[in-house]
C-alpha positions in Angstrom: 145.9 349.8 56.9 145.7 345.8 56.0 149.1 343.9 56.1 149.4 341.6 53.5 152.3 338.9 53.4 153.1 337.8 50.0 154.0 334.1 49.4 158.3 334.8 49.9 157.4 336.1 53.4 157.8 339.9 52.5 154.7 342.3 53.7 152.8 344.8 51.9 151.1 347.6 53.4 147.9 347.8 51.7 146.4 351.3 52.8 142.0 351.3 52.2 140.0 354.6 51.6 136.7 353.3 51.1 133.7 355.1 49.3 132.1 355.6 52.7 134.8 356.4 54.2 134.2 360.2 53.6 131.4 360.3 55.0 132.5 358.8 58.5 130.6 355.7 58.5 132.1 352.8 60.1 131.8 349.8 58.0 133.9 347.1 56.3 133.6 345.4 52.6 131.1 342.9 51.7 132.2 340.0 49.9 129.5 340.2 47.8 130.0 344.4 47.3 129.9 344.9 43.5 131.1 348.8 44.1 134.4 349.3 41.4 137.3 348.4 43.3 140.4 350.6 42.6 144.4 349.4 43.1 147.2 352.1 43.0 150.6 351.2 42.6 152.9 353.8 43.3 156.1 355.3 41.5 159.7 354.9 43.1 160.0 355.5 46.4 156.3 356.9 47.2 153.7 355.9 49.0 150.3 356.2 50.2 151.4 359.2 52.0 152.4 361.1 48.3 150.6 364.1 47.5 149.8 362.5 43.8 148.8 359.3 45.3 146.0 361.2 47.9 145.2 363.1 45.2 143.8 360.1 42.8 142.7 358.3 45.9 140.4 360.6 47.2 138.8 361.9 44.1 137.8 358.0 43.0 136.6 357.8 46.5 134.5 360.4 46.1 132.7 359.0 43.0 131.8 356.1 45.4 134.8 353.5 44.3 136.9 351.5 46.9 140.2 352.3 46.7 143.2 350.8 47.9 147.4 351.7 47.3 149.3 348.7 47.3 152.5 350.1 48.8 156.1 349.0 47.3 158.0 346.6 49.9 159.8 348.8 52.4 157.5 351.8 52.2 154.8 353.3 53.8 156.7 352.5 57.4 156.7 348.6 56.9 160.1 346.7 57.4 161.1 344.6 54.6 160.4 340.8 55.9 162.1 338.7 53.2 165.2 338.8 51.1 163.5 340.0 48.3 162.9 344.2 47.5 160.6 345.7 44.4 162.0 346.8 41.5 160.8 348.4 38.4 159.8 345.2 37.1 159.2 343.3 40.1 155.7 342.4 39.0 155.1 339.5 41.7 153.6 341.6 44.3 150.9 343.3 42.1 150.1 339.8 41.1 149.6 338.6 44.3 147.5 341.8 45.4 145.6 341.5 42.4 144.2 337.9 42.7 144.1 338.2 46.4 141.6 340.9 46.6 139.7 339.4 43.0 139.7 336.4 45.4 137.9 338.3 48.4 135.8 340.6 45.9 134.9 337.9 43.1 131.4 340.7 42.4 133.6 343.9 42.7 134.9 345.1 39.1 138.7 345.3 39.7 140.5 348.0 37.9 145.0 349.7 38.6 146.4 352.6 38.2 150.0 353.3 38.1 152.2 355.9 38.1 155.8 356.4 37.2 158.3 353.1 38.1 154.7 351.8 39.1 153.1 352.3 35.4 155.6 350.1 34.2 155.3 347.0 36.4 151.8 347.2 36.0 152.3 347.1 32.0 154.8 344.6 32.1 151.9 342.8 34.5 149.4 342.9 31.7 151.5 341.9 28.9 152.9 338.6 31.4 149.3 338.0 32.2 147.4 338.8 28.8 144.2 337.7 29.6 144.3 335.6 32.4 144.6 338.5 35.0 141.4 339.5 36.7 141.4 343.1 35.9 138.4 344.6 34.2 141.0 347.8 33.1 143.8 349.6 33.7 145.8 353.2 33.6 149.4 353.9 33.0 150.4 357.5 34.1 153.9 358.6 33.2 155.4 355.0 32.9 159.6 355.7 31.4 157.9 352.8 28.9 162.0 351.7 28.4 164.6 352.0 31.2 167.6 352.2 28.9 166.4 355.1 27.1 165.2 356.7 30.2 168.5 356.1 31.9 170.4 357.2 29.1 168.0 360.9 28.9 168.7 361.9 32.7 172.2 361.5 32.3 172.0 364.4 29.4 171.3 368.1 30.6 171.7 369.6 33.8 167.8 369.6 34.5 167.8 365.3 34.1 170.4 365.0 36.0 169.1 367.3 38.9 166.8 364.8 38.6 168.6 361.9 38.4 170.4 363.1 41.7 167.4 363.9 43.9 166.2 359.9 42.9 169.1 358.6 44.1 169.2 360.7 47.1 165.8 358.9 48.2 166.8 355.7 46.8 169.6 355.9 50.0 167.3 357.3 51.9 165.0 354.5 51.5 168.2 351.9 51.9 169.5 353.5 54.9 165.6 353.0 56.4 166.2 349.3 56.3 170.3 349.1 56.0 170.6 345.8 58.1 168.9 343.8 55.2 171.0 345.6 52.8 174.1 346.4 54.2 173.7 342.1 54.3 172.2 341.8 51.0 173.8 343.8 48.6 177.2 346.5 48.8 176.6 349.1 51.1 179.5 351.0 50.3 178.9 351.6 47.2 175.0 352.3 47.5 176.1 354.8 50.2 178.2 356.5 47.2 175.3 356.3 44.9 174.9 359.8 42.9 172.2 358.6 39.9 169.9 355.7 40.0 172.2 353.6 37.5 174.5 353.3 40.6 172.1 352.2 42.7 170.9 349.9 40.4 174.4 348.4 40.2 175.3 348.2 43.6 171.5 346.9 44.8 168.9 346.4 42.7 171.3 343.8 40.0 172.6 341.8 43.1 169.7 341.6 45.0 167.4 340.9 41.9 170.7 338.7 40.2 170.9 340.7 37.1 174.4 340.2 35.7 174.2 344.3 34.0 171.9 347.3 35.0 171.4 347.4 31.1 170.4 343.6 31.6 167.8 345.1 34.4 166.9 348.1 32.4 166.3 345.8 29.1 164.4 342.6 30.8 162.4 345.0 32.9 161.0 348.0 30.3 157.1 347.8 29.4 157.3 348.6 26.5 158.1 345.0 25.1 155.3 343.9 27.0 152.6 345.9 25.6 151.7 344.0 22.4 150.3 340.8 24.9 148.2 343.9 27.1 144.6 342.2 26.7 142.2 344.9 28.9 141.3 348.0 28.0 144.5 350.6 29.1 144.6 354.3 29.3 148.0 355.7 29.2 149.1 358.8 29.9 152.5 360.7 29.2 153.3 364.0 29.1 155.5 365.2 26.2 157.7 367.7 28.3 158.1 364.8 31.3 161.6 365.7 32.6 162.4 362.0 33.6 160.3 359.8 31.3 160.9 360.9 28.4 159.2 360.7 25.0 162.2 359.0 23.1 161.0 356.1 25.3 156.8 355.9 24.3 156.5 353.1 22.3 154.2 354.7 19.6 154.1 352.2 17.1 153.2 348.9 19.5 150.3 351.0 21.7 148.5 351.8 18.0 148.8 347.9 16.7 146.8 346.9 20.6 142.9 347.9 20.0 142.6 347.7 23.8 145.5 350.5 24.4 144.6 354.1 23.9 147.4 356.0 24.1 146.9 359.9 25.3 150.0 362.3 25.7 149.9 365.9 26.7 151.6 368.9 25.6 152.8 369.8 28.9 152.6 368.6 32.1 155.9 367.0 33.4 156.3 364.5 35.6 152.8 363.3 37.3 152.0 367.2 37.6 148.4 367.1 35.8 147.4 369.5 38.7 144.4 371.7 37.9 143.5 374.8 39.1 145.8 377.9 41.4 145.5 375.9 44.2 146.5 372.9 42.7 143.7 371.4 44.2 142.9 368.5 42.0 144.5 366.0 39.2 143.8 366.2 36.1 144.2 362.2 35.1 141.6 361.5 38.0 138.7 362.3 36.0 140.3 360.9 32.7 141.4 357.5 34.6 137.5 356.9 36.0 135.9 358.0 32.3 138.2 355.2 30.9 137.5 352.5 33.0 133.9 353.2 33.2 
């Protein structure tokens, strides 16, 4: 674990498994190393510590890439430092990650994954950067693409708003984990009586972040208007039958008009669920992500 503090004073936990790693040798980075370097950005909520994310991590370890998870402020057991918390278009603190470690690495070819919430502020990333940003390539695994229509889907059927429940359940839980900043920051009562992510977004995410609406949030903050300026090569990946991200919200047209976006979707496999096997003992997207990059 590295502890990086980001320019506004808030810390990010960056958590390291490094190609060697599996093989218990003791060593560090070189600055000159030239092996593929490898930043995950979670989805909401998760951490280093999600099955998904040790998943991903340890098979690109394995085929001898440095990989590091650049964990949301607040998670991963770090204390939130600055009056400032991530978002799903917070892009700041991938940006700052991302030239960091380009800085530290100039040799090593730089490459992110994200998944879920963190698909999407690693889109909208690309498309603010266009080609300015370091990265060699990118993936996007089951990004919502556009909040609004995503919100509007889990509010539907039973099953999306099971869904939409259980979110906002760890969206408190994640509040209550760091309440003093919050309760100070934004209106604890209400985030207390939070029962779908819209009203968490209302009574934490729009003050916090000053956005005068959630739609405001939801519209300023979707990747998909950000995917015509994407100037890397991008793999993304959606599954048609997601449950939360749904495919109202893929924006079809804009990914085919980008030559450096290949868009892949899969009949089935829900919400970052690519598991393969019985045993569930490997991800699907793992093998896809590397082949793309490479």
């Amino acid at each position: 674990r590295q502890l990086y503090t980001v320019r506004d004073g808030g810390t990010i936990a960056l958590d390291w498994l490094l190609a060697f790693d599996l093989e218990d040798a003791d060593e560090i980075i070189s600055k000159d190393s030239s092996t593929p370097l490898l930043v995950v950005v979670p989805g909401l909520t998760s951490d280093s510590d999600a099955a998904y994310a040790k998943h991903l991590v340890h098979s690109m370890a394995r085929k001898g890439w440095n990989v590091v998870v650049s964990n949301h402020r607040g998670l991963g057991g770090v204390s939130i430092t600055s009056d400032c918390l991530y978002n799903g278009g917070w892009t700041e603190d991938v940006r700052e990650v991302i030239n960091y470690l380009h800085r530290k690495y100039p040799k090593a070819p730089m490459f992110c994954v994200g998944t879920s919430i963190g698909a999407n502020i690693l889109v909208k990333y690309l498309g603010e950067e266009g080609e300015s940003t370091p990265l060699a390539g990118a993936a996007s695994i089951c990004s919502p693409w556009d909040l609004v229509v995503c919100d509007r889907f889990i509010s539907r059927k039973l099953v999306q708003r099971f869904y939409d429940k259980a979110l906002a359940f760890g969206l408190k839980g994640y509040a209550k984990l760091h309440q003093p900043v919050l309760a100070r920051l934004a209106n604890w009562e209400g985030i207390k009586k939070s029962r779908s992510i819209r009203e968490f977004d209302h009574h934490a995410t729009c003050i916090v972040a000053k956005y005068e609406t959630v739609d405001t949030y939801y519209r300023r903050c979707s990747s998909a208007s950000f995917v015509g300026n994407v100037s890397v090569p991008l793999l993304c990946i959606s599954a048609l039958d997601d449950p939360l991200c749904t495919r109202e919200a893929i924006p079809w047209d804009e990914c085919r008009a980008n030559k450096n976006i290949v868009l892949a979707t899969t009949q089935n496999g829900g919400h970052l669920a690519f598991f393969q096997g019985l045993t569930a003992g490997k991800l699907w997207y793992g093998d896809r992500t590397k082949s793309e990059n490479v």
